[in-house]
Each structure stands twice: as structure tokens, then as C-alpha cells.
C-alpha positions in Angstrom: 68.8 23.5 -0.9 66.3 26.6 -1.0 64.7 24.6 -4.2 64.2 21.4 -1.8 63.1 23.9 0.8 60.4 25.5 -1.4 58.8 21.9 -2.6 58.8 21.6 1.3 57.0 24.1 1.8 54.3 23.9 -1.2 53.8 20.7 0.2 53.0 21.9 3.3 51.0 24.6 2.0 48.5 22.2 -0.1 50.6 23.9 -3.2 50.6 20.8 -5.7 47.0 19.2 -4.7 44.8 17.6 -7.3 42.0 20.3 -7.3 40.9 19.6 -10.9 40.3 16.6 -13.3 39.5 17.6 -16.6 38.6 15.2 -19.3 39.0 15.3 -23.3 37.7 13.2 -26.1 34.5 10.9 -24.5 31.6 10.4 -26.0 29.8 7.0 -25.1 32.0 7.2 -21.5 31.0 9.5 -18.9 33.9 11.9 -17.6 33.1 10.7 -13.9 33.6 7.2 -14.7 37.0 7.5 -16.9 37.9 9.2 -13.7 36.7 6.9 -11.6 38.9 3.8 -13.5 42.0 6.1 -14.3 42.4 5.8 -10.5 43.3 9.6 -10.3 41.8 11.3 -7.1 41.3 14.7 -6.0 44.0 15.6 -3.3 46.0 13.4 -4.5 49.7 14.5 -4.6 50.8 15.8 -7.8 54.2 14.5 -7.6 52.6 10.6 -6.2 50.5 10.0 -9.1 51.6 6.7 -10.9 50.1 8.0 -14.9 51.3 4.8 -16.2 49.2 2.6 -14.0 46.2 5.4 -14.7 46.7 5.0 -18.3 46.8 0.9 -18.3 43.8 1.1 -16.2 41.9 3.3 -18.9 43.0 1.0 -21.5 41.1 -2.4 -20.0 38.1 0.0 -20.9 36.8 -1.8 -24.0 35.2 1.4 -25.4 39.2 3.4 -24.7 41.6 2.6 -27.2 44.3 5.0 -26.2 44.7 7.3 -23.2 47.2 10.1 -22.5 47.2 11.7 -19.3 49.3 14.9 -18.3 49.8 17.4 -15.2 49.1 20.9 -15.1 51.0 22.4 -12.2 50.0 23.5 -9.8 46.8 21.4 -9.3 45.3 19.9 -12.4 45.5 16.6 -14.5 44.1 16.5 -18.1 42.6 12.7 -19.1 42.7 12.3 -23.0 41.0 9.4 -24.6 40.6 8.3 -27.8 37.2 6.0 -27.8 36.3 2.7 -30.0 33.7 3.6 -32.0 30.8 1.2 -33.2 30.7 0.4 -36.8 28.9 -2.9 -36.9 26.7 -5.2 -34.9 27.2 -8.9 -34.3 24.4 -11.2 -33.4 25.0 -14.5 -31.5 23.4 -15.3 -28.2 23.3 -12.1 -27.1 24.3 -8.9 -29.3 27.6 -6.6 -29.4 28.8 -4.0 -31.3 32.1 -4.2 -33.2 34.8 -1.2 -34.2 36.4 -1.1 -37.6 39.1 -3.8 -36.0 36.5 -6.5 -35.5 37.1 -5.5 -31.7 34.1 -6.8 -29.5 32.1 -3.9 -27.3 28.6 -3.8 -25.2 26.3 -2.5 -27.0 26.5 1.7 -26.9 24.0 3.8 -24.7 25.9 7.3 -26.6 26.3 5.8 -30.2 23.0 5.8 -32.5 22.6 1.5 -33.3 20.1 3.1 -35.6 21.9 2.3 -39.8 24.8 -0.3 -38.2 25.3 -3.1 -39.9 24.7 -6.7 -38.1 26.5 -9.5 -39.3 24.6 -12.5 -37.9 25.0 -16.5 -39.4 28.1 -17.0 -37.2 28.2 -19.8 -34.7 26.2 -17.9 -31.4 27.9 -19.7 -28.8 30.8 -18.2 -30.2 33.3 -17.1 -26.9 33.6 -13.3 -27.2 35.5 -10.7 -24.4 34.5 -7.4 -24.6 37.4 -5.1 -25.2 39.5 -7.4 -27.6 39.5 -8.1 -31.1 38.1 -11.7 -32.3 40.2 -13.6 -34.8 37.4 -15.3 -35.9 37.4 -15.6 -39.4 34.1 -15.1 -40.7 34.0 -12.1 -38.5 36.9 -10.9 -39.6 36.2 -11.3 -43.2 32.9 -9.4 -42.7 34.3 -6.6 -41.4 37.3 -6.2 -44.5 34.9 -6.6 -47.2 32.6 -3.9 -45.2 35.0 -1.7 -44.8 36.3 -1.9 -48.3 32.8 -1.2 -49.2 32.7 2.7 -47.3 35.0 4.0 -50.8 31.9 3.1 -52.6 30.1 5.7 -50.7 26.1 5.5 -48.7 25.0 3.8 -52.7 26.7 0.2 -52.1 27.1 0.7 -48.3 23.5 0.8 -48.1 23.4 -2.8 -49.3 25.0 -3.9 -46.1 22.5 -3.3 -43.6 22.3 -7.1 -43.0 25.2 -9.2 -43.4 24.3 -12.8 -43.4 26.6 -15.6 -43.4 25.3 -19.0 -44.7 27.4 -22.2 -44.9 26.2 -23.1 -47.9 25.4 -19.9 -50.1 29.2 -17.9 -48.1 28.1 -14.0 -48.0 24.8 -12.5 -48.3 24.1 -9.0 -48.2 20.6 -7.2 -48.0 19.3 -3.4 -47.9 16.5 -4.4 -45.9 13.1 -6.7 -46.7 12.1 -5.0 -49.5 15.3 -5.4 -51.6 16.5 -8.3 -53.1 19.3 -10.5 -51.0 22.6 -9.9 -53.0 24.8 -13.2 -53.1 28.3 -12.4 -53.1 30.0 -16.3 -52.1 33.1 -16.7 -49.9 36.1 -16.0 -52.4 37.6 -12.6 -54.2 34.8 -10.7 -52.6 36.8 -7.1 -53.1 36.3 -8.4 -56.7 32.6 -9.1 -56.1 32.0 -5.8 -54.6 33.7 -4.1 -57.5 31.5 -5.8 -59.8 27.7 -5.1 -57.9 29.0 -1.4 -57.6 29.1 -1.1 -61.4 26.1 -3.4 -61.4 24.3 -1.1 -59.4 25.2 2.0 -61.1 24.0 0.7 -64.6 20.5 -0.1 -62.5 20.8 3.7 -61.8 21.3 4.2 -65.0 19.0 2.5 -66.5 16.5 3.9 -64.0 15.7 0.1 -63.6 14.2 -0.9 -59.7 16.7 -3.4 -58.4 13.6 -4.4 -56.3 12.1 -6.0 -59.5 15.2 -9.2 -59.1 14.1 -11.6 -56.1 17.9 -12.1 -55.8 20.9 -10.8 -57.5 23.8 -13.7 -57.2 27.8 -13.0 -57.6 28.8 -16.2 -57.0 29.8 -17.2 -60.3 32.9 -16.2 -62.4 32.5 -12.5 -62.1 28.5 -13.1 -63.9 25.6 -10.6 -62.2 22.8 -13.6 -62.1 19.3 -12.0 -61.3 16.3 -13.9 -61.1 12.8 -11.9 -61.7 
């Protein structure tokens, strides 16, 4: 009785107000606007806040891919979010950037687009929504064979500034105009990628400019074709 008294009583009092939202972990969102779409006001009741609604609301956020939120008595709420962050770009009609899940996103104002990869070649009237992953598969495949390509390190990631897919020719890869386009095909590309890593690091070797080759093909039984 005295305990229901004293929440009575607080209540009265303005005890267990939201006074404070503090927010942890954003980067490309501001903290007024993951407020904003958590739902969560100031004078809110501590007790009346629904943090499961809050959190599903933070999670149709395409840049939030998880989102804890937790009371501090007497008057503050801590918002913890864990953000998508861009790894790639895709070119169709208009251009997106993609997280390490093939998951589509507007293009960043927080995240540097400056050294992303942009896979373009894929159909551009392709039907995208912002905030899910696409199951495409050429998109898909992209994004495994570049992500199996970050153990190699900033040498053969380099090589992936443009990703190009071509219906005819499957994967090419290209460290920017002056470099030679590296064909790599559709099929066994982890393979492929093993093979121009040790392709490359002989080059080094050899102190021999790549940019001599005006391409440097895969395609073919595990062969390095260059042509001069």
C-alpha cells in the first residue's frame, strides 16, 4: 500500500518524467531525428512508454540495423543504434549505396562515397526499396566476391573500384582508367581472385607495371591471359 502510495505520489510530483533522451552509436543519422522516429517524447511518462513499438519504428530506418532502448530512472531514456554502413555503390537509374549484406540505402550525407566501389552493368530499372536487402543475383554475387576480396588487403581491393558486369565477358574489375580492366568471368571467382592476387604479387615482384597489359583476362581454366 505505502509503495502504491509513493508511485502516486511521484506521479503527482512530475517524479518519473522524460527529461532526457540521450542517444548512442549514430553516425550518418542525426540524434534529433532517431528521436524523432523512435516516437519517444519528452514528458512522456516513464512507466507509458511502449520500447517495443520505439524500437520497430527505429528499425524501418534503412540506415538502423538494430536498436536497443532502456530507461534510466528517474527521468532518462538511452537510444542505442547500431547503423548500416556503406561499403559499395550500385548504379541503375538513379544511385544507392549498399552495406556488406547487399542491403539497399540512399546515398550517405555522413559516410565519405569517396574509394566505394560501384558495381554498375545490372539491369537499371531494376525495383529496389531502401532498407532491404536485394536478392538479385548479380548483386549479390558482386558483393561475395568483394567482400572475399578485403583478406587480400588495400593491394587487390584496390582493383575493385569499378565493378562492371557484362553479359557477355561476366565480371570485370578495374582500378581506375589508367589500369588495365581485369576479366574475371561468371564461375569459381573466389578461385579467380586467388589466382590475380598471386598474379599481382609476382607483378610486384617483378617490379613489372601492370599498366603495360591493355587487359588481363581470368576467364580461362585458371590461365592469367594479358595482352600488351
Amino acid at each position: 500500500m505505502l509503495f502504491v502510495l509513493a508511485m502516486i505520489y511521484c506521479g503527482y510530483q512530475q517524479v518519473f518524467k522524460v527529461k532526457q533522451i540521450i542517444v548512442h552509436g549514430q553516425h550518418e543519422l542525426d540524434d534529433r531525428y532517431i528521436t524523432h522516429i523512435s516516437g519517444i517524447k519528452r514528458g512522456a511518462g516513464m512507466f507509458e512508454l511502449d520500447l517495443a513499438s520505439a524500437i520497430d519504428q527505429l528499425i524501418d530506418e534503412p540506415y538502423i540495423f538494430n536498436a536497443y532502448i532502456s530507461r534510466k530512472f528517474p527521468d532518462a531514456v538511452h537510444i542505442y543504434v547500431i547503423e548500416r554502413q556503406p561499403v559499395a555503390l550500385l548504379e541503375l537509374r538513379e544511385m544507392y549505396a549498399m552495406d556488406a549484406f547487399a542491403t539497399i540505402l540512399p546515398l550517405p550525407s555522413s559516410y565519405s562515397l569517396e574509394g566505394l566501389p560501384v558495381i554498375s552493368g545490372i539491369d537499371p530499372n531494376l525495383a529496389v526499396e531502401p532498407g532491404k536487402a536485394t536478392f538479385h543475383p548479380d548483386i549479390r554475387h558482386a558483393i561475395h566476391f568483394m567482400n572475399y576480396m578485403q583478406q587480400f588487403g588495400p593491394a587487390i581491393c584496390e582493383y575493385c573500384n569499378d565493378i562492371t558486369w557484362d553479359r557477355n565477358r561476366g565480371w570485370i574489375i578495374r582500378k581506375d582508367r589508367s589500369y588495365p580492366p581485369i576479366y574475371l568471368g561468371n564461375e569459381d571467382l573466389e578461385e579467380r581472385v586467388d589466382i590475380l592476387n598471386a598474379f599481382i604479387t609476382k607483378m610486384k615482384e617483378e617490379q613489372t607495371d601492370i599498366r603495360r597489359f591493355k587487359y588481363v583476362s581470368l576467364r580461362y581454366n585458371g590461365q592469367v591471359i594479358v595482352r600488351d
